[in-house]
C-alpha positions in Angstrom: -17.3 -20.4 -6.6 -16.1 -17.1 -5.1 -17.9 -14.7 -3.3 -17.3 -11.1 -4.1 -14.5 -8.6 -3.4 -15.4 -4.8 -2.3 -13.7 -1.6 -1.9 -15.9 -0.6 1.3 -19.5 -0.8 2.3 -19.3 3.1 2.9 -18.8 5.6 0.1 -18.2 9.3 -0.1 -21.1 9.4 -3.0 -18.9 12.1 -4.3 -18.6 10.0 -7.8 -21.6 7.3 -9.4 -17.8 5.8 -10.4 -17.3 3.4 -7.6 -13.6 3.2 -8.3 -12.9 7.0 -7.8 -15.2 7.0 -5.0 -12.8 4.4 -3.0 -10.0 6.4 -4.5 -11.1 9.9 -3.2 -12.1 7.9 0.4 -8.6 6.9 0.6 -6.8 10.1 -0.1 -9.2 11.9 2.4 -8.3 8.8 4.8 -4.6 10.3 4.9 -5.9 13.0 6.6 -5.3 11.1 9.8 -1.8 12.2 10.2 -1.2 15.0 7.8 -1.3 13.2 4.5 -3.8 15.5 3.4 -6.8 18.0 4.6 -10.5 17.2 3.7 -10.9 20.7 1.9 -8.0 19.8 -0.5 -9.5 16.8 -1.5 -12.7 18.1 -2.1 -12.0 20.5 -3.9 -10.0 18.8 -6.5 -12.3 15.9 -6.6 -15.7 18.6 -7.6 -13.2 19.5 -10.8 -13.1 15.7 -11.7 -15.0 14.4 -14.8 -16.7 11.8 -13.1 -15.1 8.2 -14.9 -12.1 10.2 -16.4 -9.2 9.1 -15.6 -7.3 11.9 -17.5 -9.6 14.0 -15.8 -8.5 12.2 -12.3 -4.6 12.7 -13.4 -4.7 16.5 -14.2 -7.0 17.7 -11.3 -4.7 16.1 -8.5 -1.8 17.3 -10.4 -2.7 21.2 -10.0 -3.5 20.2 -6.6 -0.5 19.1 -5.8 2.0 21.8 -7.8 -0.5 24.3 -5.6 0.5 22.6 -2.4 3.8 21.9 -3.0 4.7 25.7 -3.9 2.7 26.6 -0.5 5.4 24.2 1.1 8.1 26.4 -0.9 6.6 29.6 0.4 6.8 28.6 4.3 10.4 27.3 3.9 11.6 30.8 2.3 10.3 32.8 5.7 11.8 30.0 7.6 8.3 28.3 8.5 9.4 24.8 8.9 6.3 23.4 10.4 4.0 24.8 7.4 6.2 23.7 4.9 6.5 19.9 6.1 3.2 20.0 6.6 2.5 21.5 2.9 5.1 18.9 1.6 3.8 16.0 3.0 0.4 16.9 1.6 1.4 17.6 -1.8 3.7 14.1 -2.1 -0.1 12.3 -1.7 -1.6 14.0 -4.0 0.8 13.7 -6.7 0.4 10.2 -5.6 -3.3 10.4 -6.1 -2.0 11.3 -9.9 0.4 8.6 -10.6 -2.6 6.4 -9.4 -4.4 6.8 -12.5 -1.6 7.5 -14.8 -0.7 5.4 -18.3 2.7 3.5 -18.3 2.4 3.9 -21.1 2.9 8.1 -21.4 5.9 9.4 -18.8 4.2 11.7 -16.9 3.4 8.5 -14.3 7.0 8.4 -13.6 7.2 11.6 -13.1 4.4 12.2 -11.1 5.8 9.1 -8.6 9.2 11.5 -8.2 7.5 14.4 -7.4 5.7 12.8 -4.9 9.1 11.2 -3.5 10.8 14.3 -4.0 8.1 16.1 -1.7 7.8 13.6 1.0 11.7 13.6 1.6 11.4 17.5 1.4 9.0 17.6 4.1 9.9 14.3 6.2 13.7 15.8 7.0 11.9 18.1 9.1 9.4 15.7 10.7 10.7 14.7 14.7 12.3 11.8 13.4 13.6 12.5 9.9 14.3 9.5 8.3 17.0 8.0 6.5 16.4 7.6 2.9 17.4 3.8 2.1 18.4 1.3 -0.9 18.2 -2.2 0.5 20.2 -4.7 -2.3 17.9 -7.3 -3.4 19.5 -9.6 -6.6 20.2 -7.2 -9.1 18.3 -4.4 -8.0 18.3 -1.7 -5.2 14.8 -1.4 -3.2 13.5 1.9 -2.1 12.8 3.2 1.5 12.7 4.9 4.6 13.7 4.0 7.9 12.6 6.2 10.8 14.3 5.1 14.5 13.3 7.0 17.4 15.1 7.6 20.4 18.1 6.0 21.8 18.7 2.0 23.2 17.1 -0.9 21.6 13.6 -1.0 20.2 11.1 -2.9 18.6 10.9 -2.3 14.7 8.3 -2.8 12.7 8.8 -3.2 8.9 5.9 -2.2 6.5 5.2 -2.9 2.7 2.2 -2.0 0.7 0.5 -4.3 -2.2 -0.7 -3.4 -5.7 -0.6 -0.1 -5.6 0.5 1.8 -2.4 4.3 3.4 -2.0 6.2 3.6 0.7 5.7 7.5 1.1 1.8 6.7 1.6 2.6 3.8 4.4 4.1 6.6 6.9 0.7 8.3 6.9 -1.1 4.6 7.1 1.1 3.1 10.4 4.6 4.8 9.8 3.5 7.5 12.4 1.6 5.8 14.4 4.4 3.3 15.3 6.7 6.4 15.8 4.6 8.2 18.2 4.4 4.8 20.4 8.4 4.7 20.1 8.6 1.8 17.4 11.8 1.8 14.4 9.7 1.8 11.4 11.1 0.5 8.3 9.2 1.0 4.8 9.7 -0.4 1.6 8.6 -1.6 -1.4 9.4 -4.6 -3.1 9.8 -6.1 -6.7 6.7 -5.4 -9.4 5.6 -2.2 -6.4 5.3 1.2 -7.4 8.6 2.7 -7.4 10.5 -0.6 -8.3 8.2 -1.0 -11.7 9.1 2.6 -12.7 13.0 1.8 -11.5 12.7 -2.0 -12.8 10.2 -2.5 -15.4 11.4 -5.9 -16.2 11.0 -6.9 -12.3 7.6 -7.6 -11.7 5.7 -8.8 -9.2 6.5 -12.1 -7.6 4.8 -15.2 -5.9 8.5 -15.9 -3.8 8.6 -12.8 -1.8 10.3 -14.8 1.2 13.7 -13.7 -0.4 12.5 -9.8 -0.8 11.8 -10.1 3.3 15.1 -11.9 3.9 17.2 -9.5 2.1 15.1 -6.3 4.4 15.8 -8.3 7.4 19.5 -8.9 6.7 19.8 -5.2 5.9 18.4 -3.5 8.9 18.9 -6.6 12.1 22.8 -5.1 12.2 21.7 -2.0 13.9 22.0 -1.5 16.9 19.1 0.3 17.9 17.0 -3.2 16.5 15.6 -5.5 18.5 16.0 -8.8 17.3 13.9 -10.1 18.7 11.1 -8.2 18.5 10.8 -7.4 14.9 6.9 -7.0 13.3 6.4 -7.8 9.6 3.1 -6.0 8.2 1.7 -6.2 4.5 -1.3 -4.2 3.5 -3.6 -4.9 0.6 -2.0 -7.6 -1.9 0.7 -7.1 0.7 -1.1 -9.5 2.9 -0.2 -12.2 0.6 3.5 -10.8 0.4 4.5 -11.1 4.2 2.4 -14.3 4.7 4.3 -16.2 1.7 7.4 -14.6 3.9 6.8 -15.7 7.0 6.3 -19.5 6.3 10.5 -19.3 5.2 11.4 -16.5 7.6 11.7 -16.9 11.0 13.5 -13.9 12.8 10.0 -12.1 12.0 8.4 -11.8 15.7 5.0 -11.0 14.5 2.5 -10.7 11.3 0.3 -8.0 10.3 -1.7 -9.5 7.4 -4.5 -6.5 6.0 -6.0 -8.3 4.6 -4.6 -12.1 4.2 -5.0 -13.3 0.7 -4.1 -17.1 0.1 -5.0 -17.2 -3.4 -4.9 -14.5 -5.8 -6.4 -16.2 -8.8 -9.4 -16.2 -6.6 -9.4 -13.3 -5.0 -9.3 -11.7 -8.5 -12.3 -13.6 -9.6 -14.5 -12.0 -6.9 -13.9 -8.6 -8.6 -15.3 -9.7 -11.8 -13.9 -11.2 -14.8 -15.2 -9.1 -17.7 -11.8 -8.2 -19.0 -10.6 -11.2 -18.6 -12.2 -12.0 -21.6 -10.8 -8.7 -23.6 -8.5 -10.6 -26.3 -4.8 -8.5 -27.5 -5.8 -8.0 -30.6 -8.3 -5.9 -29.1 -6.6 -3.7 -27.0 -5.7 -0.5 -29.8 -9.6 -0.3 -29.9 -10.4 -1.0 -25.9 -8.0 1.6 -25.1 -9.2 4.4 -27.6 -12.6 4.2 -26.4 -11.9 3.2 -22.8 -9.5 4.9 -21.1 -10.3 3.5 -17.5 -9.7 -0.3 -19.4 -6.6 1.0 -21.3 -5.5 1.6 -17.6 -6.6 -1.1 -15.6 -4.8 -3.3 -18.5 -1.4 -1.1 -18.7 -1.3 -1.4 -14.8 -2.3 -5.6 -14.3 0.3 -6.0 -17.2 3.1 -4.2 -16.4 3.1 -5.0 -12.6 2.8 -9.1 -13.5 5.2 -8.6 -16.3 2.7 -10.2 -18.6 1.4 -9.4 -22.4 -2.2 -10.3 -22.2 -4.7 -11.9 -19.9 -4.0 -14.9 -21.0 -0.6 -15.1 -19.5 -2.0 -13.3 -16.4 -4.4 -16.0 -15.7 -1.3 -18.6 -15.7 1.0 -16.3 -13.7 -1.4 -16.0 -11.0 -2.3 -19.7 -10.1 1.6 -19.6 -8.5 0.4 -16.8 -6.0 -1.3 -19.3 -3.8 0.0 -20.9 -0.2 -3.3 -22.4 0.9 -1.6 -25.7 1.6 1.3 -24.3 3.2 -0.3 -21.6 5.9 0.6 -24.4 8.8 4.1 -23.5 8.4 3.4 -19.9 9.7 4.4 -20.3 13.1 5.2 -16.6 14.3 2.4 -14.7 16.1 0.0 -13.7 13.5 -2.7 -11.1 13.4 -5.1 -11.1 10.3 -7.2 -7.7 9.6 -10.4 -7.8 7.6 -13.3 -5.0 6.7 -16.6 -6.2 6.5 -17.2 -3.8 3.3 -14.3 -5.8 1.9 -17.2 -8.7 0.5 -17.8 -12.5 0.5 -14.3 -13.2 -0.8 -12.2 -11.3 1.3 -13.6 -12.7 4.2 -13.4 -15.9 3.1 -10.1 -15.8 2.5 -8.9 -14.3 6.1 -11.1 -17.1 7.3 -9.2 -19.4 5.4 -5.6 -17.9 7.0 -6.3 -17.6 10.2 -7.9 -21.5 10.2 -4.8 -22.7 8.4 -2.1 -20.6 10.4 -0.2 -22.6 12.7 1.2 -20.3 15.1 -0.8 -18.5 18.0 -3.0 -16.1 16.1 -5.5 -13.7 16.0 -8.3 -12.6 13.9 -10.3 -9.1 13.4 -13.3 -8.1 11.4 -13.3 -4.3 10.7 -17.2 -3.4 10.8 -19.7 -0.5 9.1 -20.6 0.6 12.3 -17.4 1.9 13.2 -16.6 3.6 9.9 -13.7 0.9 9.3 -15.5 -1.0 6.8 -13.0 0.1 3.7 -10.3 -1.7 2.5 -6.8 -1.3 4.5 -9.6 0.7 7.2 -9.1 3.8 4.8 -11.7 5.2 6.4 -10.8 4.8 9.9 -7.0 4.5 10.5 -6.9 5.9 13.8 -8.6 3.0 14.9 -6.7 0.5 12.7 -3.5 1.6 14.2 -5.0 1.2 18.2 -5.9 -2.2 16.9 -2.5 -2.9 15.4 -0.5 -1.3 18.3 -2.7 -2.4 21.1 -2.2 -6.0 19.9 1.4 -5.9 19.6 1.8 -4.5 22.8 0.3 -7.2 24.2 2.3 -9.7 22.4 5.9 -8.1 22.4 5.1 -7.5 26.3 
């Protein structure tokens, strides 16, 4: 039977709703490098119904039009600093709308280009402005940003996100942090991701993402400011699964960053509960007039697994497993975990790193350090000297 599958052990106790509570925790955890300021994100979250999502949407929303025309007001005086600072901030939080956002009403989309439109506004006057990129994949062009520091050949690392994270929101997770220790950086997102989906609505998610990686790696090894042979893959969240399915095909990958590794998602999904599961379509008009926060969960599980119902999910999902096939993972492999993360999650990194068959290495995020959160919202600074500090040990 599986265990259980958490958010985090530690809570802002800002909202009874456990779900907004993570949510807030990880906007505030973009603080770390400039994705946002505590004050910001308290105030907007004591204007927030607690459980409503429309609430959720609108409040972030003025949050981030305020910010973003504070980013407009430095750049007409010529302040550059304050208004890539302003900027940045503002893309989050209109990411922190789209979060919660219907696919069904348009204002998601358009609350997913604001926040691209601010974080290329304020990242073209970071140190390394980055190069705004479409890597061809089949039929479809995905979106991202590659950063390169300074000249000769360097170790690049290549990011992706899971469920629900963009590739804006990576730079404040690791993008920055690999920058300031003079790593390429590469982020992206894939097929069924957050900008793909609004792009590609008939592309969803997908249990093959070795092709997705191939096609990033064949796009950026030509430079020549790449290191071949020193070239990181790291997935965060349901991204854990992505670049470990990758790695058992792809072999030019150096090194893994799985946080957290999932081998099977039909399981993993079980630990969070199965009560809507069991909502039938005929149901939903009802389900989503009288709960919004369902009407979204379903919208979002739907649209990103390109199902109708839950019926269909519960097939689609069974594919998204590579228990039997993690002894083909032979690159060096490094498999994050929070202990506020519950039974499940643990039991699935377990389950990796005993099945990997490469050198490897495993990590259990604890309470005591503040890390406990999913992806380490809480505590990035020392999820990135974790990250780095191993890799430098294994590029070396």
């Amino acid at each position: 039977m599986p265990g259980k599958v958490e958010k985090s052990a530690i809570s802002i106790n800002f909202f009874k709703t456990s779900a907004f509570d993570y949510q807030l925790l990880r906007a505030v955890g973009l603080h770390y490098q400039g994705g946002a300021t505590i004050g910001e994100c308290l105030a907007t979250a004591s204007r927030i119904k607690d459980g409503d999502v429309t609430s959720w949407v609108l409040e972030w929303e003025k949050t981030a039009k305020l910010v973003e025309k504070q980013g407009e007001d430095f750049s007409k005086k010529g302040q550059d600093i304050g208004a890539c600072e302003s900027y940045l901030r503002a893309s989050m939080y209109y990411r922190s709308a789209e979060f919660y956002g219907f696919f069904s009403e348009p204002n998601k989309k358009e609350y997913w280009q604001k926040s691209k439109e601010c974080f290329q506004k304020g990242a073209e006057l970071l140190k390394y402005p980055p190069e705004v990129v479409e890597i061809p994949f089949e039929d479809m062009k995905l979106p991202g940003y590659y950063f390169k520091t300074e000249e000769g050949e360097k170790p690049t690392i290549i990011v992706m996100s899971g469920f629900d994270g963009t590739a804006e929101e990576l730079y404040f997770y690791i993008g920055a942090g690999a920058l300031q220790r003079g790593y390429n950086v590469l982020l992206f997102e894939g097929p069924g991701q957050v900008g793909p989906i609004h792009l590609y609505p008939d592309k969803p998610l997908r249990p093959d993402y070795h092709g997705v990686i191939k096609a990033v790696v064949d796009f950026i090894i030509p430079r020549k400011e790449v290191d071949e042979d020193k070239l990181v893959l790291v997935g965060y969240s349901l991204g854990g699964y992505f670049v470990s399915e990758a790695v058992i095909h792809e072999k030019r990958i150096r090194a893994c960053v799985a946080d957290s590794p999932i081998v099977d998602i039909a399981e993993y999904y079980q630990g969070m509960g199965t009560e809507m599961l069991d909502i039938d379509e005929k149901d939903y008009p009802y389900v989503f007039k009288k709960y919004p926060m369902a009407r979204w969960a379903i919208e979002s599980i739907n649209r990103r697994y390109g199902v109708k119902n839950f019926k269909e999910l519960t097939e689609k999902i069974t594919h998204f497993n590579i228990e039997n096939k993690l002894e083909k993972i032979t690159c060096t492999t490094l498999a994050l975990v929070s202990e506020g993360e519950g039974d499940d999650a643990i039991a699935q990194a377990k389950k990796f790193f005993d099945g990997v068959g490469g050198d490897k290495t495993m990590h259990i995020f604890t309470v005591q350090e503040g890390a406990d959160s999913h992806c380490q919202v809480s505590n990035m600074a020392l999820m990135n000297g974790f990250i780095f500090g191993w890799l430098d040990e294994v590029l070396s």
